[in-house]
C-alpha positions in Angstrom: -6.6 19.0 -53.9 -7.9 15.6 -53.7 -4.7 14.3 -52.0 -4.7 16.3 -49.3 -8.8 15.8 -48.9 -7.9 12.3 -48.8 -4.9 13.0 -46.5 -7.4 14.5 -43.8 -9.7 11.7 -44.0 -7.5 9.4 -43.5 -5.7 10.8 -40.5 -9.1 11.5 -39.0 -10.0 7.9 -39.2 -6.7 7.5 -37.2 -7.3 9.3 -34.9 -10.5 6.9 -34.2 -8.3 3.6 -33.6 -6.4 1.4 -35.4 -3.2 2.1 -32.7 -1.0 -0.4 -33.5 -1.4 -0.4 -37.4 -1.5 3.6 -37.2 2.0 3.7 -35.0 3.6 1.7 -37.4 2.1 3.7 -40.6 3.5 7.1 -38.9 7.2 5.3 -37.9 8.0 4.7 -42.1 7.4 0.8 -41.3 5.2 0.7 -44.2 5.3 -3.1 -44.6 4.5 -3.5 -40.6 1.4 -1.9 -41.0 0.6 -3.6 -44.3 1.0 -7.0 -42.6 -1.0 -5.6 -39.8 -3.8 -4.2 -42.0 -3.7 -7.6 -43.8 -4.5 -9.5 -41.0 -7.4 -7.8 -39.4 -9.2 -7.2 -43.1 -9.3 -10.8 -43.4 -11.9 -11.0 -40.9 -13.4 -8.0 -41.4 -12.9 -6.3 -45.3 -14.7 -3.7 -44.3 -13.1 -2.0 -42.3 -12.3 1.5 -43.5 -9.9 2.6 -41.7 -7.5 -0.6 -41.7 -8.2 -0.3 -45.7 -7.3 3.3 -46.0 -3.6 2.5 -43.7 -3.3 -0.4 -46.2 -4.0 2.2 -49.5 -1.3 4.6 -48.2 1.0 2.5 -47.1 1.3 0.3 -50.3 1.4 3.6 -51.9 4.2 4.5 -50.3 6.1 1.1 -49.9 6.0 0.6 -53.5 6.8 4.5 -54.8 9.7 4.3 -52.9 11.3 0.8 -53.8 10.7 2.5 -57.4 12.4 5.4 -56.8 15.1 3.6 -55.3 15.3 1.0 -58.4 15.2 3.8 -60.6 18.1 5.7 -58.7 20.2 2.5 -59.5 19.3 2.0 -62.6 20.6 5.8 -63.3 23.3 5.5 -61.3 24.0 2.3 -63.8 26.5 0.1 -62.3 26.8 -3.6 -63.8 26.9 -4.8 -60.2 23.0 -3.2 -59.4 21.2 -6.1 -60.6 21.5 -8.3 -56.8 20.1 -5.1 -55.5 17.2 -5.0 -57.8 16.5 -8.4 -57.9 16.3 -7.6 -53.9 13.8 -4.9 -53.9 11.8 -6.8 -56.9 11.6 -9.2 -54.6 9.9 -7.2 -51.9 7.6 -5.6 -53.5 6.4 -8.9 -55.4 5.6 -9.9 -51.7 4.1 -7.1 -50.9 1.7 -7.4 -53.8 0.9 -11.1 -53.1 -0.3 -10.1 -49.4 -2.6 -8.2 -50.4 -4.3 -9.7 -53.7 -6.0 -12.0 -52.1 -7.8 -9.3 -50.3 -8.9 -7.7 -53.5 -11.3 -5.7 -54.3 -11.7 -3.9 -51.0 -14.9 -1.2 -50.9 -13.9 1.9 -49.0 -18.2 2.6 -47.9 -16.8 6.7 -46.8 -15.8 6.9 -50.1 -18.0 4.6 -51.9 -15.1 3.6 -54.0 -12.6 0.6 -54.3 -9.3 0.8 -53.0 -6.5 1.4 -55.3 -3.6 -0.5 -55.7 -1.4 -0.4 -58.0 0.4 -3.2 -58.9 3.7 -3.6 -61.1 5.1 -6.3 -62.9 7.3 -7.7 -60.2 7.9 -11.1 -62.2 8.6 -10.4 -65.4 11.3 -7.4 -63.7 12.2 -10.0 -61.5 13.2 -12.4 -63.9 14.8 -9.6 -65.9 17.2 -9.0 -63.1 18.1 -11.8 -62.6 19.1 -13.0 -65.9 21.0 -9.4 -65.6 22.7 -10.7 -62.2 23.6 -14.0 -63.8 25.4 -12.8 -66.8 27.7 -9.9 -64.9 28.5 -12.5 -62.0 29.4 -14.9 -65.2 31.5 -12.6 -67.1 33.2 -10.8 -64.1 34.4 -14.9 -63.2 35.3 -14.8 -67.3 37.3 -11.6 -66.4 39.2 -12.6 -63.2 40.0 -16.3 -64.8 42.2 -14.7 -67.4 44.8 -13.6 -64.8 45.9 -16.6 -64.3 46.5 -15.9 -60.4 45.4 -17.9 -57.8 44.0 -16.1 -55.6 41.8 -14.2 -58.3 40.5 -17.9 -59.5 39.1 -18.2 -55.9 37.7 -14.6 -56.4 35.7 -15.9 -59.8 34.9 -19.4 -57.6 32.4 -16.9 -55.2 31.3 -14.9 -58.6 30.1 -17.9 -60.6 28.4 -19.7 -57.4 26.5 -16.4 -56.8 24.7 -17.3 -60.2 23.0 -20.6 -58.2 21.5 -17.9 -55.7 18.8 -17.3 -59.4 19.5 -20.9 -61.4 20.2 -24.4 -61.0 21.7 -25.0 -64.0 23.3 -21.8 -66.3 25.0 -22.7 -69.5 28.3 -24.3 -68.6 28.5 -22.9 -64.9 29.4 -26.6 -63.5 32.6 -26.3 -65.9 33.3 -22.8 -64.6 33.0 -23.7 -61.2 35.3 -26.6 -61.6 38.1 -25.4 -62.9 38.1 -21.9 -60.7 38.2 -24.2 -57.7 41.3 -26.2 -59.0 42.8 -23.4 -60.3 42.3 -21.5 -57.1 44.0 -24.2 -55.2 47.4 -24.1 -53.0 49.0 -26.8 -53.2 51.3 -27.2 -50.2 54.3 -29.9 -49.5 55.2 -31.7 -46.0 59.3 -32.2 -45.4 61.1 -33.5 -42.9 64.7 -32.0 -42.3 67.2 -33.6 -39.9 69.3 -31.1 -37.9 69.8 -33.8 -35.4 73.2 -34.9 -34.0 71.8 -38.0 -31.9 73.4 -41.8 -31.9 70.4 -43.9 -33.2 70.6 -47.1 -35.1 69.1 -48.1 -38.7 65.7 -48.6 -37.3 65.2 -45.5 -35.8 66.8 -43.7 -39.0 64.0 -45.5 -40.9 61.4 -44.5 -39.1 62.4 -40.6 -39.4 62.9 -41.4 -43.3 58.9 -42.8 -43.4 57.5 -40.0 -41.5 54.7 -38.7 -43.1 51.7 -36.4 -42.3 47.9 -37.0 -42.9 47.2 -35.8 -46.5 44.7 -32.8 -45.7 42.6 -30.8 -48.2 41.3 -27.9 -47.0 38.9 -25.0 -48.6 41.3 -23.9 -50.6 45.0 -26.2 -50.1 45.8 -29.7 -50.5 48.5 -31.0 -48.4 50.8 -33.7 -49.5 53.7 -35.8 -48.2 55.3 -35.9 -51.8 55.1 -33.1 -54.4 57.6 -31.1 -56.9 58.8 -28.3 -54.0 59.3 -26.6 -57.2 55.4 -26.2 -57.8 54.9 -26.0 -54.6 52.6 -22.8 -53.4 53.3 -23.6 -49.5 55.8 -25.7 -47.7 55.0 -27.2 -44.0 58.3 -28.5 -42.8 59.4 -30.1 -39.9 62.7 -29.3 -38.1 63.8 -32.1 -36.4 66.5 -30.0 -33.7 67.2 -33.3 -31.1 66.2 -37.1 -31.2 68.1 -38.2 -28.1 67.7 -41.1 -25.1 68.9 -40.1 -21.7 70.9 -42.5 -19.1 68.6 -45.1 -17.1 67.6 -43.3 -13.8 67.0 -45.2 -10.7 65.8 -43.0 -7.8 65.5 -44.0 -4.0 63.9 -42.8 -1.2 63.8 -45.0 2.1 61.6 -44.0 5.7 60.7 -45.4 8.8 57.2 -46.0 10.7 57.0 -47.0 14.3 54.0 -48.3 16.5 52.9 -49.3 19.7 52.5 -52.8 19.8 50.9 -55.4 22.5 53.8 -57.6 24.2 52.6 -59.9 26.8 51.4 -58.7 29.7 52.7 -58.4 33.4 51.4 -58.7 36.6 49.5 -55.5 38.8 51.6 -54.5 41.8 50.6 -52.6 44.9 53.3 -49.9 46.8 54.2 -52.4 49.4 55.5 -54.9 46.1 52.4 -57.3 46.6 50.7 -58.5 43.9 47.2 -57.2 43.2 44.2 -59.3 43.2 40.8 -59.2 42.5 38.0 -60.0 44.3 38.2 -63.6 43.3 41.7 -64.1 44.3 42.9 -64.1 41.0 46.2 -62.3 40.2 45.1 -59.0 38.1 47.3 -58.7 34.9 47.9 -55.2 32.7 49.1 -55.4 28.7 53.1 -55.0 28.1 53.5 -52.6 25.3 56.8 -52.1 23.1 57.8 -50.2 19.9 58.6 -52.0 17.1 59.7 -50.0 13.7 59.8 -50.7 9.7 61.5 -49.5 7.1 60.1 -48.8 3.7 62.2 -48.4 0.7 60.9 -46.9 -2.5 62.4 -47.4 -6.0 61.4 -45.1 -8.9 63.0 -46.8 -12.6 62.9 -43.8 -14.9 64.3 -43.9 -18.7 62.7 -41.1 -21.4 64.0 -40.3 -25.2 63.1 -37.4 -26.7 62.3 -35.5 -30.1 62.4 -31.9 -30.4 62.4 -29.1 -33.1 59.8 -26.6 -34.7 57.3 -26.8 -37.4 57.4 -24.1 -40.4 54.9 -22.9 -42.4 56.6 -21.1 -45.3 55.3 -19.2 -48.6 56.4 -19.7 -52.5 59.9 -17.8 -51.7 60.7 -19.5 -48.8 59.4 -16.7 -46.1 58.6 -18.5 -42.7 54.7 -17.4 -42.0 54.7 -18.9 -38.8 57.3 -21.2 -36.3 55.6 -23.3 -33.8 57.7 -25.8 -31.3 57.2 -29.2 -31.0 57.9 -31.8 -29.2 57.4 -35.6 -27.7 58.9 -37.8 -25.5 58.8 -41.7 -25.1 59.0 -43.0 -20.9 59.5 -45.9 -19.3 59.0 -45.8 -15.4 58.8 -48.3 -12.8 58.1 -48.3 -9.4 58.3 -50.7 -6.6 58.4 -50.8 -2.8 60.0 -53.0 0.0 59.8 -53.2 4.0 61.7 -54.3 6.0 61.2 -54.9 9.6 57.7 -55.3 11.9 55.2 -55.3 9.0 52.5 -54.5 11.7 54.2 -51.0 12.0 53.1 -50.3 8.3 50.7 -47.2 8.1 47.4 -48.0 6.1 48.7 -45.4 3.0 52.8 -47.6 2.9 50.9 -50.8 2.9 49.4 -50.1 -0.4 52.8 -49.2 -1.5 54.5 -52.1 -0.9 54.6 -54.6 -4.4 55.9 -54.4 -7.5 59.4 -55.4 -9.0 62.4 -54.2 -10.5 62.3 -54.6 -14.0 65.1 -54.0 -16.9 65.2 -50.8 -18.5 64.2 -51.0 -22.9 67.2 -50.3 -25.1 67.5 -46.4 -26.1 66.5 -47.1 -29.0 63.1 -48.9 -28.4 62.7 -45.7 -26.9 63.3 -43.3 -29.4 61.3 -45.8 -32.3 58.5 -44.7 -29.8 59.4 -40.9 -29.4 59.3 -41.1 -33.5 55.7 -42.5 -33.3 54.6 -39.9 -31.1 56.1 -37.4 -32.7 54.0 -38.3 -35.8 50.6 -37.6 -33.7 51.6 -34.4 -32.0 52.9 -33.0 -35.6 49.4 -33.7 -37.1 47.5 -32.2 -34.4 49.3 -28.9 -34.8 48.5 -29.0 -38.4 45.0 -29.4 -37.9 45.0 -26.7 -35.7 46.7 -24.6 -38.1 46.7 -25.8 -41.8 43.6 -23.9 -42.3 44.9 -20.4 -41.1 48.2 -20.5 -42.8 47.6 -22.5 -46.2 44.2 -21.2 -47.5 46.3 -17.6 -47.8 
């Protein structure tokens, strides 16, 4: 009976103001109107109807995190203890908010507000030491399989313990070896399909190739490694390491222009000569054509390697094939003219210059093509190391 005379009272002094507070209070958003109720009795404590939204609404806040902690609790999973270490944690805010209010004389009433607090600390530490020691055990547990891929599954268990503690008996240890123990360990090889004509240079250069030693979140990529303990193998197919014939390409065209030559004297119809009013003989500009030719050279020479990277598992399964591919040029260009040089366009006159010079050996080239092939292979794997060796 006293509930619901309170009940009445309370909603009547909501219907007098206290909007925002009271909109909040009816939408469930308990701790909304709390903080709301907190701020404005700061001010002013006595305010009876922000103190009676601020009764009910702890009321209710806290009954039903309790009933909620005390459905898990019955429920009694071993994984429950995040969850109430959570909701602890709410409520031990909620409490704080509003002590410092405390007492708070409700004059309609002429009583103090009630509020009844709950041990949030001492449950709070409870939990967690709860949360620690399943996170620790369950790491225990998936450690003893031996696999990999559960070793990275106890890595996340044991860290979730730092969430609550700092330090926890000999959790550095655990962490440690869960990490290494969790880790791929993934080879780079090079395999020579090639059928090309190189000399001993070029085939020591293929024979050093080597790849940037990565470690990843959960691989570590080496250059030399047992294959046989290897969890991942990245290799290169080397498909075509070849240097093409030199390649000298032409292209020759001709400009023409008006040009100034001499001039001749003005004539009138009768054949006279035409003069002007000084006597003097009137002369006109002789024009004639004059043409150049301009000859382009282009001095072309590339070598090339081609073939494929492959990530592959354990047994030898390709994950994933992606081409690669680079190529070592030389080119050379140079233009001549020949003929009136004043007939040279503005855009051939900047052409003309340069020099024939002698094409590099093949295999200059390809020692090049080898280089670069080095760079292009370690920027696929940084694109895709991550993806295909932290499986």
């Amino acid at each position: 009976m006293k509930r619901m005379i309170y009940a009445l009272c309370l909603f009547t002094l909501l219907a007098s103001g206290c909007k925002v507070a009271e909109k909040e209070f009816r939408k469930g958003n308990y701790d909304d109107a709390i903080d709301i109720c907190v701020k404005r009795l700061i001010d002013n404590p006595d305010k009876a109807e922000y103190i009676q939204i601020l009764e009910e609404s702890f009321r209710r806040a806290n009954d039903g995190d309790l009933a909620a902690i005390k459905a898990l609790h019955t429920d009694g999973n071993p994984d429950r203890w995040s969850t109430v270490y959570d909701i602890y944690q709410g409520i031990y805010v909620r409490q704080e908010k509003i002590k410092p209010l405390m007492p708070l004389y409700l004059g309609t009433e002429e009583r103090d507000a009630e509020f009844k607090f709950v041990d949030a600390v001492g449950e709070l530490n409870n939990a967690k030491k709860n949360a620690a020691a399943y996170w620790y055990a369950l790491g225990d547990e998936k450690m003893k399989s031996g696999d990999m891929h559960q070793a990275r599954d106890a890595y996340y268990e044991y860290e979730k313990i730092y969430r609550y503690y700092s330090t926890y008996k000999d959790l550095d240890a655990k962490i440690a070896a869960a990490r290494e123990k969790g880790m791929a360990q993934a080879l780079f090889v090079l395999t020579n399909q090639s059928s090309g004509n190189y000399n001993y240079d070029v085939q020591q250069a293929i024979n050093r190739f080597k790849v940037y030693e990565d470690n990843g979140n959960w691989f570590r990529l080496y250059n030399a490694y047992d294959p046989k303990e290897a969890d991942f193998t990245v290799e290169l197919v080397v498909r075509t390491i070849e240097a093409y014939p030199d390649k000298v390409t032409t292209n020759r065209y001709e400009e023409t222009k008006e040009i100034q030559d001499g001039f001749e004297f003005l004539y009138d119809a009768q054949g006279h000569i035409v003069k002007d009013s000084l006597g003097n003989p009137i002369k006109v500009p002789d024009y004639k054509t004059v043409s150049v030719f301009v000859t382009e050279t282009w001095q072309e020479k590339i070598a090339t390697m081609s073939g494929e990277i492959l990530y592959k598992d354990a047994n030898g399964r390709v994950m994933r094939s992606i081409p690669v591919r680079s190529d070592a040029v030389f080119q050379n260009y140079y233009a001549t003219a020949t003929g009136y040089y004043e007939a040279l366009s503005a855009q051939s006159k900047q052409k003309i210059g340069g020099q024939p010079i002698p094409f590099p050996s093949e295999n200059t080239l390809l020692l090049d093509a080898v280089k670069q092939m080095e760079c292009n292979v370690n920027d696929v794997l940084e694109d895709y190391n991550d993806e295909y060796l932290n499986r």
